[in-house]
C-alpha positions in Angstrom: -40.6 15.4 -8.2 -36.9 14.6 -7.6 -35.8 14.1 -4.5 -33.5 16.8 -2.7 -30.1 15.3 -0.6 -31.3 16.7 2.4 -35.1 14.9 2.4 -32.9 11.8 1.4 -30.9 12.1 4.3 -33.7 12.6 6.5 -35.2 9.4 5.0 -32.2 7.3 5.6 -32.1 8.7 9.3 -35.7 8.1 9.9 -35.8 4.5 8.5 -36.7 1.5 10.8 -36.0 -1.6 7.9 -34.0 -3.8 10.5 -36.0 -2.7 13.5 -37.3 -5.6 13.9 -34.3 -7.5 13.5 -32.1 -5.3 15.7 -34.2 -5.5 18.9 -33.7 -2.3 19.7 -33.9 1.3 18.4 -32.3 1.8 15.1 -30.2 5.0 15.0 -28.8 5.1 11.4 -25.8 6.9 10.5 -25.4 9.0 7.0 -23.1 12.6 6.6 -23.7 13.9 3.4 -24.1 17.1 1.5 -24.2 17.9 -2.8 -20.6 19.1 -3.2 -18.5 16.5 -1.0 -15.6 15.2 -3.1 -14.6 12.3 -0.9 -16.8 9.1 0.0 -16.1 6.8 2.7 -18.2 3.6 2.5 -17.6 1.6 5.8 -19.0 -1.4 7.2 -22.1 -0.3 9.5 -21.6 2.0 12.5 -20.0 0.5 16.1 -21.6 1.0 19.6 -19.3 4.1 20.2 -21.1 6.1 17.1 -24.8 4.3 17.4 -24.5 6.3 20.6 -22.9 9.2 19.8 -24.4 9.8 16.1 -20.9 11.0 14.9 -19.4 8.7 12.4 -15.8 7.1 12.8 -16.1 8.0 16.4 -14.1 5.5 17.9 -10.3 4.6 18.1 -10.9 2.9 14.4 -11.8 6.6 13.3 -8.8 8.1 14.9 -6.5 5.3 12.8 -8.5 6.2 9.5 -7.7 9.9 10.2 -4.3 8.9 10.0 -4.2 6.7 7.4 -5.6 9.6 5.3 -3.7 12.3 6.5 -6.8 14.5 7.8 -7.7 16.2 11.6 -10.8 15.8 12.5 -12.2 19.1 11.0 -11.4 18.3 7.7 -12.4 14.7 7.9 -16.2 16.2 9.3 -16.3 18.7 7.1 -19.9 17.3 5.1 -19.0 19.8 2.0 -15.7 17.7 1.0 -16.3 14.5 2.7 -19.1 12.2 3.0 -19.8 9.0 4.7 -21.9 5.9 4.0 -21.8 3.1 5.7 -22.6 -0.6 3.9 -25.3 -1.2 7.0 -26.2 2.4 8.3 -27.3 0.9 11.8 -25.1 -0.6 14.5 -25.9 -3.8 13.9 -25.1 -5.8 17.4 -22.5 -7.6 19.2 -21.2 -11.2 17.6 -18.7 -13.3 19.0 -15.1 -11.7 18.2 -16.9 -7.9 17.6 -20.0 -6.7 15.7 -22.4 -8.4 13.5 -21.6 -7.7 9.7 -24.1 -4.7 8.1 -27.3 -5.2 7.7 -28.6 -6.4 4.8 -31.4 -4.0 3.9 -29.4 -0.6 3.9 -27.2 -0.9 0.7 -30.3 -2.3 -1.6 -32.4 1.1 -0.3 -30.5 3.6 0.0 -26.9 3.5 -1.8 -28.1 4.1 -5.3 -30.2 7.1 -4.6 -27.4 8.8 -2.1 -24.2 8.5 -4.6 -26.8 9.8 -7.3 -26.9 12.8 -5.0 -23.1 13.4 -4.6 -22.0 14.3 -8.1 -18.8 15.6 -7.5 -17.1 12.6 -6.0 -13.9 12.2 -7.2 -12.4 9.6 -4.4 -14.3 6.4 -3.0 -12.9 4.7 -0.1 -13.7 0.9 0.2 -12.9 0.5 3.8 -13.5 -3.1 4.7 -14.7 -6.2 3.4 -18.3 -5.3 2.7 -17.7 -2.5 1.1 -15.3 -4.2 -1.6 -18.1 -7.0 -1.6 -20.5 -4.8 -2.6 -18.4 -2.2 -5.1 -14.9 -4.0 -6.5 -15.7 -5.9 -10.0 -16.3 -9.5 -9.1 -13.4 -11.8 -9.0 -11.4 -8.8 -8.5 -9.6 -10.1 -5.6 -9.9 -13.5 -3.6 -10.0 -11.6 -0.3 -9.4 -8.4 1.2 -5.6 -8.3 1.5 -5.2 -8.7 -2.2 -7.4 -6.2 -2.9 -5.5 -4.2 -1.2 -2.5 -5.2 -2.5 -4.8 -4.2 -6.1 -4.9 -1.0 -4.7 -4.0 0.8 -8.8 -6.0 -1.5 -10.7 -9.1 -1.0 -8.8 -11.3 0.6 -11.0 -10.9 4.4 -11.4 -12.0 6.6 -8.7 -12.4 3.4 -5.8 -9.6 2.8 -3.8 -9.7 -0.3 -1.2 -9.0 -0.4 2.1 -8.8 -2.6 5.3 -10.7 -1.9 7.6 -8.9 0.5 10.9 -9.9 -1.6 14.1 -7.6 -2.8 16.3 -6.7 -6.0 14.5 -5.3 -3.5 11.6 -2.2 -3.3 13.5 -1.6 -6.9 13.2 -2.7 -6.9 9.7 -0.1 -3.9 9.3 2.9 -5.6 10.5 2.4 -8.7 8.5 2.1 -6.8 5.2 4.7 -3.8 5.4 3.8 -2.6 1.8 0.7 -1.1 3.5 2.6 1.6 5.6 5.1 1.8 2.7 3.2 2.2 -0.4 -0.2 2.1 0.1 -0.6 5.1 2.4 2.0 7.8 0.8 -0.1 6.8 -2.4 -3.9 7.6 -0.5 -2.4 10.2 1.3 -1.6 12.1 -1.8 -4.4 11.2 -3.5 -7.1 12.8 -0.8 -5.1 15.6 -0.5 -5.6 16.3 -4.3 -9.5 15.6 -4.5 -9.5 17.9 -1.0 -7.5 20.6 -2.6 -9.6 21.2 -5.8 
């Protein structure tokens, strides 16, 4: 019997892979439904949603909002735009921020969840791991120039860096971001939104 998006997503919110690793309680993050047009893979949820269960909750969210040119309604909004982080848990405090994603999520659960959105039209590769995991390999050296790859990615992915804080500094020392970059997503969520 196949299995329906909804007892998918209450599989990936009931799974306890890293729980071991973690040491403490998994909470993982997915938001998902059939007809969502829009996909934003991240890296793994920060302390801000692993307590709050709401995705992009945190000042990164309100800069990715931005960058795409959507209020929160419509970026929440499950039946145009899903979310699936490359480590579904919050993975921990490192030196200089958070752990990277864990490694179990993406192996488990990816495959079966985009075979459950069928009309994606947009994927967002915000961050590193996301681009790891879905950009061609030796597409780019590093994140900046895959960026900067933005309209040769392949079709329907478009690479991003990731909205923390640092972004800002990342922002100012490569202007063509602001300038072309964004007018270009901007327009192009707008259009998957709209149809």
């Amino acid at each position: 019997m196949a299995t329906t998006l909804d007892t998918l997503l209450g599989e990936i919110r009931a799974c306890r892979l890293c729980e071991h690793d973690l040491g403490f309680e998994p909470r993982p993050f997915v938001a998902a439904s059939a007809g969502a047009r829009l996909l934003i893979i991240g890296q793994a949820p920060g302390s801000k949603v692993h307590a709050s269960g709401i995705g992009w909750d945190d000042d990164s969210g309100d800069r990715l909002r931005g960058w795409l040119g959507l209020d929160k309604a419509a970026f929440y909004d499950t039946a145009k735009v899903a979310q699936m982080p490359s480590g579904f848990c919050y993975p921990g405090k490192a030196s200089g921020g958070d752990k990277p994603p864990r490694p179990e999520c993406a192996p488990r659960w990816h495959a079966p969840l985009l075979a459950q959105l069928p009309h994606r039209k947009l994927t967002l590769l915000v961050g590193l791991h996301a681009q790891k995991r879905y950009l061609p390999r030796g597409f780019a050296p590093n994140l900046t120039e895959a960026v900067r790859l933005w309209r040769e990615a392949p079709d329907g992915l478009f690479p991003l860096p990731h909205p923390a804080w640092r972004s800002r500094l990342w922002m100012a020392r490569n202007p063509w971001f602001e300038a072309e970059v964004l007018p270009d997503l901007r327009a192009r969520v707008r259009e998957v939104l709209s149809d």
